[in-house]
C-alpha positions, -999 to +999 in steps of 0.1 A: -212-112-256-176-117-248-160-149-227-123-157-219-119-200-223-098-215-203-093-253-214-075-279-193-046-301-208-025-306-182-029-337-171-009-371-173-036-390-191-030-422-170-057-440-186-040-437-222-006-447-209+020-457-225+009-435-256+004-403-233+041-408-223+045-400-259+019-373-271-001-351-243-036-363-243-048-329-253-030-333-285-046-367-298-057-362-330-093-373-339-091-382-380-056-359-379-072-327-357-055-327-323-081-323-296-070-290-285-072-277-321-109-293-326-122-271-290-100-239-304-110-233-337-147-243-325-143-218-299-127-186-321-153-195-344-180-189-317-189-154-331-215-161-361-236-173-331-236-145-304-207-150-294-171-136-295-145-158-278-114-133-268-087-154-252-085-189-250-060-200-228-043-237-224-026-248-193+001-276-196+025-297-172+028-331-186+049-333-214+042-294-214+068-280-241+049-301-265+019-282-255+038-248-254+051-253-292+022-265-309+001-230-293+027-210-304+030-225-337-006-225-341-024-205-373-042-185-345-015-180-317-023-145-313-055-154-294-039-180-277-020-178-245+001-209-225-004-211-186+027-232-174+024-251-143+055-264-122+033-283-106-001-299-109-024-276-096-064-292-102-090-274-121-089-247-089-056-240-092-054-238-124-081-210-127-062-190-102-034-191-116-044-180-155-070-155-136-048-125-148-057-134-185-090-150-177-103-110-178-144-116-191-168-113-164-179-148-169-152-172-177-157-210-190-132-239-178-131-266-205-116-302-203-094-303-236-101-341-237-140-336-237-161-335-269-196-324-263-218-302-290-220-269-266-244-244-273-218-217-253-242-183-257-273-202-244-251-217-213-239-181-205-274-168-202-288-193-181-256-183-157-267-152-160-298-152-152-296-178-124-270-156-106-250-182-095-215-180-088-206-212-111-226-234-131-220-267-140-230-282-178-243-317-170-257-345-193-282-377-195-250-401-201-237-434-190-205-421-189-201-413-151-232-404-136-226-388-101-244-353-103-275-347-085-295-316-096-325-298-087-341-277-113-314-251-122-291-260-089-266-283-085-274-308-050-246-329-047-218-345-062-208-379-055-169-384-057-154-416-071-189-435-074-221-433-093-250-424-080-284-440-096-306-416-117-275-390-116-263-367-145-228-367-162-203-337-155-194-328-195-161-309-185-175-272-186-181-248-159-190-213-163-179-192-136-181-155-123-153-134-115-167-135-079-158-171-073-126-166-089-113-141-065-125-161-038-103-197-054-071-200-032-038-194-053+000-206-050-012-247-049-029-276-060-069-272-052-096-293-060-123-271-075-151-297-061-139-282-024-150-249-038-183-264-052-194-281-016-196-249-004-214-237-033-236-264-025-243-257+007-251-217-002-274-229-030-250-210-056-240-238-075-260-241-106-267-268-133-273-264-168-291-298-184-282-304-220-313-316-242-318-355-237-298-371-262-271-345-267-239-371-275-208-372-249-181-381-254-149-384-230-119-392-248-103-408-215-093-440-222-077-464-254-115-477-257-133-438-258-101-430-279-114-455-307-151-449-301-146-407-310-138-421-343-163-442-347-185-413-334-169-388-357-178-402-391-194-383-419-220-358-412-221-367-375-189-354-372-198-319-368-216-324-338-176-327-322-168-296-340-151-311-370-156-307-404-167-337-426-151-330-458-116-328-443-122-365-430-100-391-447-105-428-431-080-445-452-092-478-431-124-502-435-148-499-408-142-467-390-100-455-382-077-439-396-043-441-410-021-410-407-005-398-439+030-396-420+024-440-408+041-461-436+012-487-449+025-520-473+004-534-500-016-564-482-022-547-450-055-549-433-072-523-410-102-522-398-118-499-367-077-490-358-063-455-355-025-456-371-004-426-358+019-407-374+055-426-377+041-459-370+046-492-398+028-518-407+042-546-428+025-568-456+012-592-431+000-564-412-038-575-401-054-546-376-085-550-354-095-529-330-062-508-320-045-479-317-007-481-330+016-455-316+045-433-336+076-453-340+053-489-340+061-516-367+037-543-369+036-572-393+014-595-379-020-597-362-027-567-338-064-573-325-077-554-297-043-536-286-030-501-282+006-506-290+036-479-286+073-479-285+069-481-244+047-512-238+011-521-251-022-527-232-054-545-239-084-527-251-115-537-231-151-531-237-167-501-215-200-497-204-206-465-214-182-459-237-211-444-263-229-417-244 
């Protein structure tokens, strides 16, 4: 079985600003693996179970030679290809625009910034067999509940609220070449337009992931913090990453990068430290995220802090899924 993979990371990543002014959300790393390198490699290394991943292709806008440069210098650039975008186009757009290398006669649309354990063959062949002209993968989560299915079909989708006893949209669509002739090219479209209609012809379907499958939307400063939390030890390889190339370096769950200059006396606990940041003797870290070019020698609790500003961390419900 062969599928093209288009995955998403063009966006602005408002909810992690200021450090997305910095570093494209895509390229976050989780315990030092960007995001968009923990869906690639999990993705070329499909084949062992059924199936072979040909071309995954990456779209970019925001901060988009960033993007550009780290796919082309990428161990595995040769089955990687960059879809540029002047403009921001939505995930319709976006799909018609790569549709020239998105060549397989099923194609999956991933959200870079999405980690969720997908069982990729076994989603193909319920689109398959449903005949449905997209399918949405949907989850039991508290994350943001506002998909309605019906057996195998999705019946609505709620936009901008929840809706009660709801499923979660996981960031993967499987879609035929028939529905991507039919997207509208040269603009910004809203694949959800697309999907009403779908909805209306009964030819949207939903694929339920097993209850308790983990979700996790690395969307905001607090999800940012919980993936690592999330990620630790053998748990880790339910995001795709691989335990024994794990180094905290911080108590609690976090992590220091090897490239953040760390004093004797400093104290972190449940923090990420990014590359090019400093922390001073006095250095005391709970609960945030420090940003590259950061020096801190002081308390820092509950705080993502970059060069461009810093913001609180609050609580979410739903910020374990």
């Amino acid at each position: 079985m062969e599928l093209d993979v288009l995955l998403l990371a063009a966006g602005f990543g408002r909810r992690l600003e200021p450090l997305t002014r910095q570093i494209p959300k895509a390229l976050l790393p989780i315990y030092g693996t960007p995001l968009l390198d923990i869906q690639i490699d999990r993705l070329l290394d499909s084949a062992p179970h059924g199936l072979a991943v040909r071309r995954v292709v990456v779209n970019g806008h925001h901060l988009a030679e960033h993007v550009r440069r780290h796919i082309t210098e990428h161990p595995r650039h040769e089955d990687l290809t960059f879809s540029f975008e002047e403009e921001i186009l939505g995930t319709g757009g976006a799909i018609a625009q790569a549709r020239g290398t998105l060549r397989s006669d099923v194609v999956a649309v991933i959200n870079a910034d999405t980690l969720f354990p997908l069982d990729l063959p076994e989603v193909v062949a319920s689109h398959r067999q449903t005949g449905c002209l997209a399918t949405m993968v949907l989850a039991r989560s508290r994350l943001w509940p506002n998909v309605r299915a019906e057996g195998n079909r999705v019946t609505e989708i709620a936009i901008g609220r929840r809706l009660p006893r709801a499923l979660t949209f996981t960031g993967c669509h499987i879609l035929s070449q028939a529905l991507i002739a039919r997207l509208p090219r040269g603009g910004f479209h809203d694949i959800r337009d697309t999907y009403a209609r779908l909805i209306a012809e009964g030819s949207l379907g939903a694929y339920v992931a097993a209850a308790g499958t983990p979700l996790l939307d690395v969307g905001t400063p607090a999800r940012y913090l919980e993936a690592h939390r999330l990620c630790r030890g053998e748990t880790a390889r339910n995001w795709g990453l691989d335990p024994a190339r794990i180094e905290e370096r911080a108590a609690g769950f976090g992590f220091i990068d090897r490239n953040a200059r760390v004093a004797a006396g400093a104290r972190v606990r449940d923090s990420v430290v990014l590359a090019g940041a400093h922390l001073g003797p006095r250095a005391v870290l709970e609960r945030a995220i420090l940003g590259p070019g950061v020096a801190i020698d002081g308390a820092c609790r509950n705080l993502m802090v970059t060069t461009d500003g810093s913001v609180d961390i609050s609580e979410e419900e739903g910020t374990a899924a």
